[in-house]
C-alpha positions in Angstrom: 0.0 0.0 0.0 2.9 2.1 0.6 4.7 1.8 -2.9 0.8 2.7 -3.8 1.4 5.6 -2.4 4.6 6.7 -3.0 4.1 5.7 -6.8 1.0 8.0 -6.8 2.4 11.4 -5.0 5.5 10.8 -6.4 5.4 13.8 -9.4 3.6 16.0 -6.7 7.2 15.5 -4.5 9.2 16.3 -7.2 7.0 19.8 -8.2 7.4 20.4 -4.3 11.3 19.5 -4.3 11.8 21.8 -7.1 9.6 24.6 -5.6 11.5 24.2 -2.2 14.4 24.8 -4.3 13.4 27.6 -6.4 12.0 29.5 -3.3 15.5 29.3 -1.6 17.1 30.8 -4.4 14.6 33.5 -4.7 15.2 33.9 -1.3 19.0 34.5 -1.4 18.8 36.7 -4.7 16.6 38.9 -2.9 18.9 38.9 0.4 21.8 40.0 -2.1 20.0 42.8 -4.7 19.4 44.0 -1.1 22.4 43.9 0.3 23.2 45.4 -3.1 20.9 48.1 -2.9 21.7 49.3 0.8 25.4 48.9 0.8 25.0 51.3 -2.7 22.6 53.8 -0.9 25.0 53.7 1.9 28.2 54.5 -0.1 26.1 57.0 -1.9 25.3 59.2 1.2 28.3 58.9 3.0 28.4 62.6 3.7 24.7 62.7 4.5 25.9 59.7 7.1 28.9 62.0 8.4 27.1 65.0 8.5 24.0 63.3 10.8 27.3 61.9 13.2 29.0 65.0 13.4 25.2 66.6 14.3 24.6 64.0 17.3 24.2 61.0 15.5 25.0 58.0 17.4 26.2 55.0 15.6 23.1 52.5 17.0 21.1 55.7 15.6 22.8 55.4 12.2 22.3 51.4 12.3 18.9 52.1 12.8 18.1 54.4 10.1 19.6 52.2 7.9 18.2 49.2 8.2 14.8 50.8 8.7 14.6 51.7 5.7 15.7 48.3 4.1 12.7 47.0 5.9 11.0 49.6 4.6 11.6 47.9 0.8 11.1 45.0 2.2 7.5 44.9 3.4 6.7 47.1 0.7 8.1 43.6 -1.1 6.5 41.6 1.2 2.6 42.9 0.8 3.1 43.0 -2.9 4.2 39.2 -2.8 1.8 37.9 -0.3 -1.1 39.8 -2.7 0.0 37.5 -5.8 0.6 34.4 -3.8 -3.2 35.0 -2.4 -4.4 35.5 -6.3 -2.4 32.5 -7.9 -3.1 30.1 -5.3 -5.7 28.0 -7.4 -2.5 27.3 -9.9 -0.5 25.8 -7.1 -3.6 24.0 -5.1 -2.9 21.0 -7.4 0.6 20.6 -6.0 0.2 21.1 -2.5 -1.1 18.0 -0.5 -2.7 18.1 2.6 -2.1 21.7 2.8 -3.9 24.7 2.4 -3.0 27.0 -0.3 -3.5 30.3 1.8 -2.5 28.1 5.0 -1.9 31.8 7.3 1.0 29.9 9.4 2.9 29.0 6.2 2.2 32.8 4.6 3.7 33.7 8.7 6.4 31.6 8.4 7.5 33.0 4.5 7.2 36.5 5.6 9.0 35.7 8.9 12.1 34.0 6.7 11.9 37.0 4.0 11.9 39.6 6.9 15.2 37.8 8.4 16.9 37.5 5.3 16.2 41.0 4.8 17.5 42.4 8.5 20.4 40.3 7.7 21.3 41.4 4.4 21.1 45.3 5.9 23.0 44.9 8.9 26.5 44.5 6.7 26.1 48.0 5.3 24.8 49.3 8.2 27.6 48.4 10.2 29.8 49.8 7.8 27.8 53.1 8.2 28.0 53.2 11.7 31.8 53.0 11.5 31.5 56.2 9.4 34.4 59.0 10.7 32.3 62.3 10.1 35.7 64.4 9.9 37.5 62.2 7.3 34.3 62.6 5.4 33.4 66.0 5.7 36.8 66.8 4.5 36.2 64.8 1.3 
């Protein structure tokens, strides 16, 4: 009865194997045209940065700034996504078994990984702007 089974899910575990894998990819991409984006934003306004630190600044403040407004791409990101996943979700039902397309603790757990990936991918450059000397750069 077993081999029944397996014989008979088999394509479905495959589809979910590769979707597994896809997703993880997607997921790393966008961790690194983050990265990408912040670490260039942050190179960009390095005077801005030296300017707010010689102002009062603190680093953790700078830190902050920073990655808030990663997280600010990223849920924009994030409710865009979960909006499509919620409209295609008849196309994927087919795949899925024994799981609810629009399961909410599976959506919880995607946005939860995307959100980590994202704090992750900002704290580099934010770090980097933190370490910022406002004199070296003013004088540039």
């Amino acid at each position: 009865m077993r081999e029944q089974v397996n014989r008979s899910t088999s394509a479905q575990k495959i589809m979910v194997m590769l979707l597994i894998v896809f997703g993880g990819v997607a997921l790393l991409l966008a961790a690194l045209g983050l990265y990408g984006v912040i670490s260039y934003t942050v190179s960009q306004s390095t005077r801005e940065l030296g300017l707010r630190t010689a102002l009062g600044a603190t680093p953790l403040r700078l830190m902050q700034f920073i990655v808030a407004s990663g997280l600010r791409l990223t849920a924009l990101g994030v409710v865009i996504g979960v909006m499509i996943a919620l409209g295609t979700t008849r196309l994927m039902g087919d795949l899925l078994f024994r799981v609810n397309p629009r399961d909410p603790i599976v959506i919880g757990i995607v946005v939860a990984l995307t959100l980590l990936s994202s704090l992750v991918a900002c704290l580099v450059p934010a770090w980097r702007a933190a370490q910022i000397d406002p004199g070296r750069t003013l004088r540039a």
